[in-house]
Each structure stands twice: as C-alpha cells, then as structure tokens.
C-alpha positions in Angstrom: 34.6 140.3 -73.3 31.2 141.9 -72.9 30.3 145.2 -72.7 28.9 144.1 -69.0 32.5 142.7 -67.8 34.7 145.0 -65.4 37.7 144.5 -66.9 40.7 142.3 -64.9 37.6 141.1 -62.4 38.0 137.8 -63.3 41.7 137.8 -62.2 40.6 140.4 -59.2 38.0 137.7 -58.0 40.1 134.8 -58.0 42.9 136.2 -56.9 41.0 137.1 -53.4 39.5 133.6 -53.4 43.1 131.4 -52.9 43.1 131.3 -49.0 39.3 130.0 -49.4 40.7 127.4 -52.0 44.0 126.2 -50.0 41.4 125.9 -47.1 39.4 123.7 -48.6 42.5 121.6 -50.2 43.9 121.4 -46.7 40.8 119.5 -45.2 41.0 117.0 -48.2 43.3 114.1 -48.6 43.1 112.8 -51.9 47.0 114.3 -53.0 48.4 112.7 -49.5 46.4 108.8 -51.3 47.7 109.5 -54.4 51.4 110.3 -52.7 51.3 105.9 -52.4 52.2 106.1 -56.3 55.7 107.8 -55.7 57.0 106.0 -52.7 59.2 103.7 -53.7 60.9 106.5 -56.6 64.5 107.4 -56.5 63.7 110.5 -58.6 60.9 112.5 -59.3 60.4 114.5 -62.5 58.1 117.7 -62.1 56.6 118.8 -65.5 54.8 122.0 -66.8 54.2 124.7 -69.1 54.2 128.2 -68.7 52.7 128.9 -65.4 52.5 125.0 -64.3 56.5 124.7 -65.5 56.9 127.9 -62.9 55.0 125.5 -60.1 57.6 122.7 -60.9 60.4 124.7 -60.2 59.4 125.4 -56.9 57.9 122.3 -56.4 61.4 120.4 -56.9 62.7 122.1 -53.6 59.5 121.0 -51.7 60.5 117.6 -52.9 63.9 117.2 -52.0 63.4 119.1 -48.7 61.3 116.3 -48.0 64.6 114.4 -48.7 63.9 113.0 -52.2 65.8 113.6 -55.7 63.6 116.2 -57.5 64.0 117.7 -61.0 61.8 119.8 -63.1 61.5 120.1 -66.5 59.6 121.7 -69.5 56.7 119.5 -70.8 57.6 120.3 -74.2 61.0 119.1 -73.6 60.1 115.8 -71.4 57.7 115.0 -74.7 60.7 115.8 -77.6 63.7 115.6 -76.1 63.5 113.0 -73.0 66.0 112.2 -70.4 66.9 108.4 -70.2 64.1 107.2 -67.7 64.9 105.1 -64.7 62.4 102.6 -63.6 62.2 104.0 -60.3 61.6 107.4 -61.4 58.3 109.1 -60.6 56.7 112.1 -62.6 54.6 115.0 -61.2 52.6 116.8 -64.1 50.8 120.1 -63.6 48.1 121.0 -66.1 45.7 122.8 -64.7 43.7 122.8 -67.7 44.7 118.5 -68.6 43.9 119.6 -72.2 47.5 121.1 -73.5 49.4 118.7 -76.5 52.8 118.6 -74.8 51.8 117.9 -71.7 49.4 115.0 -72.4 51.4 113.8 -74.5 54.5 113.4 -71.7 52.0 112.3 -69.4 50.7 109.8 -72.1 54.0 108.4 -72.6 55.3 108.0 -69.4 52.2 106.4 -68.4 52.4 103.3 -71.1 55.8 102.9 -68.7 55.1 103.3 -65.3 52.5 103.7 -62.9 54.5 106.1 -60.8 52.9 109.1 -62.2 50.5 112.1 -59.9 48.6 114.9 -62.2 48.0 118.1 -61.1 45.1 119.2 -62.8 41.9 121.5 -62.2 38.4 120.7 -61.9 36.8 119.6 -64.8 40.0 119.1 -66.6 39.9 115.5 -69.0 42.4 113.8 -67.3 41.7 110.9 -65.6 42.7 107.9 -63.3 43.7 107.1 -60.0 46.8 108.9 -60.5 44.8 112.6 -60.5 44.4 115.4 -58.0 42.3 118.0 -58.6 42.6 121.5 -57.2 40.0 124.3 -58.5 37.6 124.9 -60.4 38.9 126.2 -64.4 39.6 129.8 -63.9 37.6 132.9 -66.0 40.5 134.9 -66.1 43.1 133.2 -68.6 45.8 135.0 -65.9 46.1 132.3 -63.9 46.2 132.7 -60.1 44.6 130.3 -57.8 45.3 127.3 -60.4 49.3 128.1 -59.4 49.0 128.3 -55.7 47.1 125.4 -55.6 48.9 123.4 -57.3 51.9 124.2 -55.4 50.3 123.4 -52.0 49.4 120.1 -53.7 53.2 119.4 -54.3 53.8 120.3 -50.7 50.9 117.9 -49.3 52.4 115.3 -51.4 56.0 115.9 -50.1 54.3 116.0 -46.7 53.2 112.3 -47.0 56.0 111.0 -48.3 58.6 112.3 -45.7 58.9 114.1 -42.9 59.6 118.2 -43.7 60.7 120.5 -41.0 58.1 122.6 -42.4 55.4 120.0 -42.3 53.5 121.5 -39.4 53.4 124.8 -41.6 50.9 123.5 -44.2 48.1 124.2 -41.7 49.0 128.0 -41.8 49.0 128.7 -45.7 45.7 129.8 -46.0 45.8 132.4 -43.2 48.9 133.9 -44.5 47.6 133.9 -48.6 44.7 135.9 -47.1 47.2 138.0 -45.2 48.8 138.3 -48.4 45.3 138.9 -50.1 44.5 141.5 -47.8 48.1 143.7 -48.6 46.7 144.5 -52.0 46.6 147.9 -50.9 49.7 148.3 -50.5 51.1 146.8 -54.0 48.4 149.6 -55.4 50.7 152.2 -53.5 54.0 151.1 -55.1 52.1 150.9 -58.5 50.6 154.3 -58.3 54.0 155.9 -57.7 56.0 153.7 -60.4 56.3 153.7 -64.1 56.7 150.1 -65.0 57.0 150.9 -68.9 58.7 149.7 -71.0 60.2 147.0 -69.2 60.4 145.4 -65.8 62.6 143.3 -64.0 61.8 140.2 -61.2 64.4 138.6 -59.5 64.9 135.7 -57.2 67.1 133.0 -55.7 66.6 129.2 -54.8 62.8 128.7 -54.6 61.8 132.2 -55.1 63.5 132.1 -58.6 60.2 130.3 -59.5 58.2 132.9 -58.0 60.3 136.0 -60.1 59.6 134.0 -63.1 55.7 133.9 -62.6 55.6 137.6 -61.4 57.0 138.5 -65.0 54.5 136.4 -66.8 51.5 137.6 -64.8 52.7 141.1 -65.7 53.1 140.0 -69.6 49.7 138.4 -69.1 48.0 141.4 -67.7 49.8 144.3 -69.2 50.6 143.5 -72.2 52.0 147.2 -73.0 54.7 146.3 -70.4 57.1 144.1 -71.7 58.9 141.6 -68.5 61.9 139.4 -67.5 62.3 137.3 -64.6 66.3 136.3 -63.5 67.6 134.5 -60.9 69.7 135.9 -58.7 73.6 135.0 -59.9 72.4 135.5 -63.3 71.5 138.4 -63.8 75.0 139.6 -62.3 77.0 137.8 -64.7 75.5 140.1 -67.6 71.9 141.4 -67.6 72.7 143.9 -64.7 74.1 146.0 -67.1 70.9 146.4 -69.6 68.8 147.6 -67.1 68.8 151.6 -67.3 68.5 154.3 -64.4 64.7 154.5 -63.2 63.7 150.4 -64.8 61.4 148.3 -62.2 63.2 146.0 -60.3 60.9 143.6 -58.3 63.2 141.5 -55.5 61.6 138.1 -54.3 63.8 138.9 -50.9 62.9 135.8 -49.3 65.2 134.8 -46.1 67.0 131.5 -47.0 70.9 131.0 -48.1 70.2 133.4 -51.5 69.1 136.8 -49.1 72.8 138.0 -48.8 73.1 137.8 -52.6 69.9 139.9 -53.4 71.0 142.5 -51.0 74.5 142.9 -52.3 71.9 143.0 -56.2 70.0 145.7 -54.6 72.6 147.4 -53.4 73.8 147.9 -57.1 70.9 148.8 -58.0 70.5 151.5 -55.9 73.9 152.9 -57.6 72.2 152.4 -61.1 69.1 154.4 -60.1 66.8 151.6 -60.4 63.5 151.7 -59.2 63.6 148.3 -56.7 60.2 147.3 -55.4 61.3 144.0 -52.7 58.4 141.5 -51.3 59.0 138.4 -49.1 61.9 140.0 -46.7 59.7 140.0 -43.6 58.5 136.5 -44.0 59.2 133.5 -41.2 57.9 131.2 -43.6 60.4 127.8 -44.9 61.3 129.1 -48.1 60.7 126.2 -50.0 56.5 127.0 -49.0 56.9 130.7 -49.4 56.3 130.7 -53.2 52.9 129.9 -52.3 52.5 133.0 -50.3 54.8 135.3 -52.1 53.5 135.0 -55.1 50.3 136.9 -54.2 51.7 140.5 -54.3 53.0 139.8 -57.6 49.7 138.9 -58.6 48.1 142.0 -57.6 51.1 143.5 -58.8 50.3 142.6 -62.0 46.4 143.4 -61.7 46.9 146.9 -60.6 49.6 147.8 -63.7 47.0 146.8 -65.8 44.3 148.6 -64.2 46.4 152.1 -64.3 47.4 151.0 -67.7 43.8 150.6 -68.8 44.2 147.1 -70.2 41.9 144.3 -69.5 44.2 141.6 -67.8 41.1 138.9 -68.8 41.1 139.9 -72.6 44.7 137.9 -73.2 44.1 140.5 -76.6 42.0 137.9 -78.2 39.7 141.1 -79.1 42.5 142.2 -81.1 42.2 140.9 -84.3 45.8 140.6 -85.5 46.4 138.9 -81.9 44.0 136.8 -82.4 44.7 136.3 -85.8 48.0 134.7 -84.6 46.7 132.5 -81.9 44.6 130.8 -84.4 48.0 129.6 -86.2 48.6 127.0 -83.1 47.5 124.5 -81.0 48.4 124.7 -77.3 
C-alpha cells in the first residue's frame, strides 16, 4: 500500500457503499432474464470459494424457499470430485472476480454439458455469455464486502423469478435496511472498544445464518490477521467445540429469528456459565431469514474493520507487504 493510503479505507468505503449497490441491482433486471436458463431444473447446484462458497450456502435456502431443490458446494470439489449430474440440474457459480482456476474450471465443465448454468460475477470479471450477471464493480480492498451482498441479492432476484417467495415483496426493502445496518457502525465500534478479541474468536449460527457466522470469521481472518477465527453452526459446536472455548473468548451469535433461535439461546445461555464474552446481532430483525444474511452480515463487516483498526493492522494489505507472506502466496495459483 502507499504511504498515501489510510489503512482498511478501501474496506471502510465499500462497505458504506452496499445499500447504493443493491439499489441500483434492484432497478435492473438482467438476473430475473437470465433466471429463463434454470426453469425447467429439478436441482440447482450453487458453487463458490471462500467468500462466494459462503454466498452459496445461503443462497441454497433462498432457492428452495422459492420451492426448488437447492445444494451448495465447494468449487474445488464440484471441479475434482463431482457429484453424478442430472440433466435437469442447473448450476449457480459465484466468482466475483471470474478469474479463479477451480471455479472456471467447474463452470467450464458443466457448460460443455448444459446450458442451464447463471454466473455470478463482478464487473469487469472475464466471464462471458448470456448466462452472466454482473454485480459491482472489482473491489480495492481484497476483504470482500459489497461483492458478497450483492451476490446474494442476485440469488434472491433469481429465486424471485422463478417462484413465488413469501418474502418476494421484501426485495424492495434490502437496501434501506443494509444502510440501516451501514449506519449501526457505531455501535459495533462500542462492543469492539470494550472487547479483547485475541487470540481467538468465535461466530455462530443456525440455518441460513450459518453462512453469515462463517463469513464473519473470515472477514475477521482477513482483516485482523493477529486474531485467529472459527465460524460453527449452531448443533455443532455443542457436540464438542463448546468445550475449547475458555472463560472471557469472543463469541459472536448470528441470533436470527427462524426455527434455529431457541437453539442459540439455550448456546448462549452456556456461555454465559463459561464466562464467555457473547456479542449477538440479528435478534431484533423482522426480516425472512433466508434474506437476512444480506443484512446481517454488515455488522460483522464492520466488526471485522474496527478489530483491525484497534489492532493497527491494515485490513487492505492481505500482508502481501510481508515478505515471508508474500513469499508464500507466490507458491500458488488461485
């Protein structure tokens, strides 16, 4: 980075920029066209890497709330080690960037099959046809924000088009509440100011919002790298993990309302009896919890901005001004 850079403002800037993004993806109908592609699939395959596998997850409940069979899986795995494919099946691929080996190449190979295929991809990203939807612009910051929440209202739009959601009327209402969200930043700077995240954090979450726990860990790996993080869901982390996290460890509850609540309040409630520090977003929202990854993700973001900031590491270095780090990204290709 240069001497001139502020450091985590790429991340900062984008981050406040999503409502403005899902805005403008709400007034344009090219992932509601492209929807046509999927229609007549019996299943649908959602596939993605690191933050983009995270938007697959919760895109598979958007899908099947929309009534359809909905699945996601690892691009590295649909590329190596491949379910049998249907000929009805249908695959969603996020890639924000279009340019990562294992996702081309499962998009590459399920194309030569079918035609039933939708990408997910950002703007200015190499993949093409009439199967693409774009969402924003390639990001600055490497901690990818607005990339992941768009690409998860693009799942929804699609899902929208293809059935009839009882949350459907909801789309129209994302952006307000991401700038809502946006606008809470504040607040997230309070519970970081009072909390020692170091040396490791926890993020939990059930149904949807087990997506969401796993991207608040990474964003907080991404960031602040001097804080090591693990995201659970909900059951799991009762049937073993529970018992590795110490008196006074961040716990971060994804509380959203849906049939997975009374489990993460009998898990905080255990918590409490350990000593652990429990920091709880989403319990207040009204939102379908199959959209509220889109909005409950934010805190987590700034979450993970604000560690780094008290920290004092730059969340938009990715330590590729660390030699030895990157050293080490030079020995593969992503």
């Amino acid at each position: 980075m240069s001497d001139a850079h502020e450091p985590g403002s790429y991340l900062k800037a984008t981050l406040e920029g999503q409502s403005a993004e899902l805005a403008r993806l709400l007034a344009d109908d090219s992932a509601a066209r492209a929807a046509t592609r999927l229609r007549d699939c019996s299943r649908i395959l959602l596939a993605g890497t690191g933050t983009s596998f995270h938007g697959a997850l919760a895109g598979q409940f958007i899908l099947r709330s929309a009534g359809f069979e909905a699945w996601a899986v690892r691009a590295f795995e649909l590329s190596c080690y491949p379910p049998a494919l249907r000929k009805d099946d249908g695959l969603i691929l996020l890639s924000h960037r279009g340019s990562k080996r294992f996702s081309r190449d499962s998009l590459e190979s399920f194309a030569r099959e079918s035609h039933h295929w939708i990408a997910i991809t950002g703007e200015g990203s190499p993949l093409e046809g009439e199967g693409v939807v774009r969402t924003v612009a390639q990001e600055e910051s490497p901690v990818h924000t607005a990339s992941h929440t768009s690409a998860m209202f693009r799942i929804a739009q699609i899902a929208a088009a293809l059935g009839r959601p009882a949350w459907q009327n909801r789309l129209a209402d994302l952006p307000r509440m991401v700038q809502e969200a946006v606008e809470r930043g504040n607040r997230v700077a309070a519970d970081i100011d009072r909390t020692e995240f170091r040396p490791v954090a926890h993020f939990v979450g059930g149904g949807p919002a087990r997506a969401t726990a796993y991207e608040g860990a990474l964003k907080l790996r991404e960031a602040s790298h001097l804080v090591s993080a693990e995201g659970h869901d909900v059951e799991g982390i009762l049937h073993g993990p529970l018992v590795s996290i110490q008196p006074a460890n961040v716990v971060v509850l994804v509380a959203q309302p849906g049939p997975s609540y009374p489990r993460m309040l009998e898990l905080e409630s255990a918590l409490h009896e350990i000593g652990a520090t429990v920091i709880s977003y989403g319990r207040d929202s009204d939102l379908d919890e199959v959209l509220a990854p889109i909005v409950n993700i934010v805190p987590l973001q700034w979450l993970a901005y604000h560690v780094s900031r008290k920290l004092g590491v730059d969340a938009d270095s990715f330590r590729r001004d660390e030699p030895r780090y990157a050293a080490a990204q030079s020995k593969f290709t992503l």
